[in-house]
Structures are given as C-alpha cells and as structure tokens.
C-alpha positions as CSV (number, residue, x, y, z in Angstrom):
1,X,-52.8,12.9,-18.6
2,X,-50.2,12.7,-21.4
3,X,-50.2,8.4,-20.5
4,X,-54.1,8.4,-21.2
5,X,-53.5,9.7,-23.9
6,X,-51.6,7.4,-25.5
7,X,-54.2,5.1,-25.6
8,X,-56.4,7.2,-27.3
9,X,-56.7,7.0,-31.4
10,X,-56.1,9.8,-33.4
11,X,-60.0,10.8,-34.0
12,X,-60.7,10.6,-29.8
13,X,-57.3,13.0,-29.4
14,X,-58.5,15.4,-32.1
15,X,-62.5,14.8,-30.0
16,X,-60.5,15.9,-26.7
17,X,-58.6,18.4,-28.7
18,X,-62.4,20.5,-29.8
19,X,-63.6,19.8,-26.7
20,X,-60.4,21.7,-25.3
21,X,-61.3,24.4,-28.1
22,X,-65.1,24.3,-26.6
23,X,-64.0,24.7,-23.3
24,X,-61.6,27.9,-23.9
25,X,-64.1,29.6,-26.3
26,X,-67.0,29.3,-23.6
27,X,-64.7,30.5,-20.6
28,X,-63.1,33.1,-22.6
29,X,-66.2,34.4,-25.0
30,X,-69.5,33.1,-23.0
31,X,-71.4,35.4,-24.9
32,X,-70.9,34.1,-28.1
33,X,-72.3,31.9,-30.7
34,X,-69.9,29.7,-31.6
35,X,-72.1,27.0,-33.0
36,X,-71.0,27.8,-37.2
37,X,-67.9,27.4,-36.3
38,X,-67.9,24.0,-34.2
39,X,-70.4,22.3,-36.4
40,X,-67.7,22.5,-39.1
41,X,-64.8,21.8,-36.2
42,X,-66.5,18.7,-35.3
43,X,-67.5,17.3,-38.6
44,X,-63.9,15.7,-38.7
45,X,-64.5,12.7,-36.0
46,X,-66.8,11.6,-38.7
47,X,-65.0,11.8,-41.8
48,X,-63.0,8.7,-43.8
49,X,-61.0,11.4,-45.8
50,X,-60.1,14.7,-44.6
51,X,-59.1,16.7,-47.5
52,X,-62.0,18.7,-48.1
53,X,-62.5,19.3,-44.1
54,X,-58.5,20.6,-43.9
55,X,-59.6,23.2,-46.6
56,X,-63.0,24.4,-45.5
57,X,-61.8,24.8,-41.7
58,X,-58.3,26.5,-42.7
59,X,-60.8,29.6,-44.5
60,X,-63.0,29.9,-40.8
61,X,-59.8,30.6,-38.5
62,X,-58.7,34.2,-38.2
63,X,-55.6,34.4,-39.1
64,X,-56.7,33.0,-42.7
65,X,-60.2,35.0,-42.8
66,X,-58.6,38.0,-42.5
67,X,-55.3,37.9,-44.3
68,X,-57.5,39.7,-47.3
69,X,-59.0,43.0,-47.0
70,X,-62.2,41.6,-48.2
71,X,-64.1,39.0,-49.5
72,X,-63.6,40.1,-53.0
73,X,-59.9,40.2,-52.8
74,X,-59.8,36.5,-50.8
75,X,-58.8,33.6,-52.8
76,X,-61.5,31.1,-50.7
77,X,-62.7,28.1,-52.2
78,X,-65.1,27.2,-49.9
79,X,-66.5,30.1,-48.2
80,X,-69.4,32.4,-49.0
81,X,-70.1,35.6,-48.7
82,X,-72.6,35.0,-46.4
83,X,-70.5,32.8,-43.9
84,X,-67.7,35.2,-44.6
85,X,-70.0,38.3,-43.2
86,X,-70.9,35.3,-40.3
87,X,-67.9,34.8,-38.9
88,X,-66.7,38.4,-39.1
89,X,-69.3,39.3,-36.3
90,X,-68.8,35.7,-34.7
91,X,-64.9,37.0,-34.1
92,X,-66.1,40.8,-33.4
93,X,-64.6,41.6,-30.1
94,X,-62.6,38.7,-29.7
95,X,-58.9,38.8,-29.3
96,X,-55.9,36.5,-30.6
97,X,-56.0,33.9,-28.4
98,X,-59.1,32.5,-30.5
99,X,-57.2,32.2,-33.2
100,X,-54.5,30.6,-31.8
101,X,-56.6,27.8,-30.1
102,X,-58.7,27.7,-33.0
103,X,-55.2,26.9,-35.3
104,X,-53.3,25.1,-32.2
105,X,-57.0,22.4,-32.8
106,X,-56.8,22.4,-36.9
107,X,-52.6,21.8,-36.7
108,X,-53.6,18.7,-33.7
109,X,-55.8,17.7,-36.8
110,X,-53.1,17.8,-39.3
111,X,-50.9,16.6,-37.6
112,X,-50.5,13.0,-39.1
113,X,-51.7,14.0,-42.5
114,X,-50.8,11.9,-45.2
115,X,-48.7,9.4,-42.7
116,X,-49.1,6.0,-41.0
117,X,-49.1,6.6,-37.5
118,X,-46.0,5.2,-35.3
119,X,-45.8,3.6,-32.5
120,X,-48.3,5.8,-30.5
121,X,-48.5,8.5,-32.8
122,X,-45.9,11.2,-31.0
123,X,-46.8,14.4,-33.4
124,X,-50.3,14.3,-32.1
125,X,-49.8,13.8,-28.4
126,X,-46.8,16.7,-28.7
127,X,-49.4,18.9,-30.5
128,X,-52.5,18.2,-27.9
129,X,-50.1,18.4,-25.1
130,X,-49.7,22.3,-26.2
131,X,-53.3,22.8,-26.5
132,X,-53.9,21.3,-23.2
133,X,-50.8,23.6,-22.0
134,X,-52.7,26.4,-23.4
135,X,-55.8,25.7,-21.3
136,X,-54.1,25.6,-18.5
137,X,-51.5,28.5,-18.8
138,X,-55.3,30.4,-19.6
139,X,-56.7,29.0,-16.0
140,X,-59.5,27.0,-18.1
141,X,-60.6,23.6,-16.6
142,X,-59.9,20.7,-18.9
143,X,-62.3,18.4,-20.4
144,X,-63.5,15.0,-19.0
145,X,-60.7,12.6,-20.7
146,X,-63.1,10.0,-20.1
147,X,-65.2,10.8,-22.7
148,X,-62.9,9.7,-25.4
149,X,-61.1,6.9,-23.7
150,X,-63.6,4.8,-25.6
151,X,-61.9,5.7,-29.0
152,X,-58.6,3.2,-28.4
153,X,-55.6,3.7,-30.8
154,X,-55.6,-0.2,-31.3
155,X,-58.7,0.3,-34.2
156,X,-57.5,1.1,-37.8
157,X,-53.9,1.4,-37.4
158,X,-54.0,4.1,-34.4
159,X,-56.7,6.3,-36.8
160,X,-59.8,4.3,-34.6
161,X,-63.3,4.2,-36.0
162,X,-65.3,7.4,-37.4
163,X,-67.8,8.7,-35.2
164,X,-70.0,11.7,-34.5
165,X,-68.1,14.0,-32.3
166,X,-71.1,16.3,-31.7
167,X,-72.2,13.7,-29.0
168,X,-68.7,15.3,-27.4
169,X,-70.0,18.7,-28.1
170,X,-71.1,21.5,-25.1
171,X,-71.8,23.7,-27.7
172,X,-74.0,22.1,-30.7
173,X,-76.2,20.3,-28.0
C-alpha cells in the first residue's frame, strides 16, 4: 500500500488519511454522530491556505478540548460555547483511542506545513503509514485506496489540486 501511496499528493493522502479516521470512528463508536466533527476534518481537501483550518481543528480534538476545566478558563479562538457543549457530548463515552486517531489525522495534515515537499514527500507517507498501522493493529478494514489515486502528487509541486473531500466522506453523505 505504502508504494500507492507515493503517487498520491499530499491533499489525496490527507483524503485517505479522514477516511481512515471515518472508518475507526464508525467501527469503534457506531452510535455516534460524528458529522460536526468531520465536516470541519474534511474542509481541508478544499482549502488553498490552511492556517485557519490547523487552528480551528486543533480546539475540536480531546486532548486540546479538555486540557481546561471549562469553557471559561480555555484560551480558544475559535470555538463557541455552543460547539464546546457539542462536542463534549459528541466525545461522552468515548475512550482515548479517538483522540489519538483524531490527532494521528491533524499531525498527517501538518505534516509538511510551511515546506516544499521532497521527492515524494516522506513525513506524510511515515505519518499515514502509522494511521493506517493503527487501523490495523485496531482490526478495522481500511479504506478503498482507489478513491484517492486520482489525486497524483505530480499537480502543484506534490500539494495536487483542491477538492471537496466530502465526496470521500461515509459520514457527511
């Protein structure tokens, strides 16, 4: 798998990488509505700068949400109250291994922040290899890699072209 994806741009490795994310949060937590929090997930595949994304995503995952007693005493720049109090019940009942699929997808995204990519853009395929690792050390079945062969690293210097990942999406359909 790891030679397909060398092929694939950045935006259709961070595309498999959510629909990894997709996959482990509806085998793990069927019962949930994950929707809030892959509508903002996925919103990346069609942005041209990713600033504002890195910092709204960052305040959704658990680790970040609840480093603060409360809302009051959080420092969040983009979250309100109201999504704050959404995602609270949203991760109700769900254990740590969200969170660290949920941050394994957001560091896949960051991963060539602020770079050029090289050659065929080894941070990435090292960071989605442990995702994929993940789904498989959690007996989850993959994603269809076909899906995203489409986006080909040879398109904006290994970045590829913008496009809207919800098409990807199991969830937001």
């Amino acid at each position: 798998m790891m030679e397909e994806l060398k092929n694939i741009s950045i935006t259709g490795r961070i595309g498999y990488g959510i629909m990894c994310l997709e996959e482990y949060l509806l085998t793990k937590y069927p019962n949930k509505d994950w929707s809030f929090i892959l509508e903002k997930y996925w919103q990346i595949t069609s942005l041209e700068l990713w600033d504002i994304w890195m910092d709204e995503v960052i305040e959704i995952i658990p680790e970040y949400l609840f480093e603060f007693d409360d809302y009051e005493s959080s420092d969040f720049e983009h979250l309100s109250y109201e999504n704050y109090l959404k995602l609270k019940e949203i991760y109700k009942g769900v254990g740590d291994d969200a969170n660290i699929i949920l941050k394994k997808v957001y560091d896949l995204a960051n991963s060539h922040a602020y770079s050029s990519i090289v050659g065929e853009g080894k941070e990435s395929l090292e960071v989605l290899d442990d995702v994929i690792k993940y789904l498989v050390n959690n007996e989850v079945i993959l994603p269809n890699i076909e899906k995203v062969k489409k986006f080909t690293i040879d398109k904006n210097n290994g970045w590829g072209v913008s496009y809207n990942g919800k098409i990807l999406s199991k969830i937001l359909k």
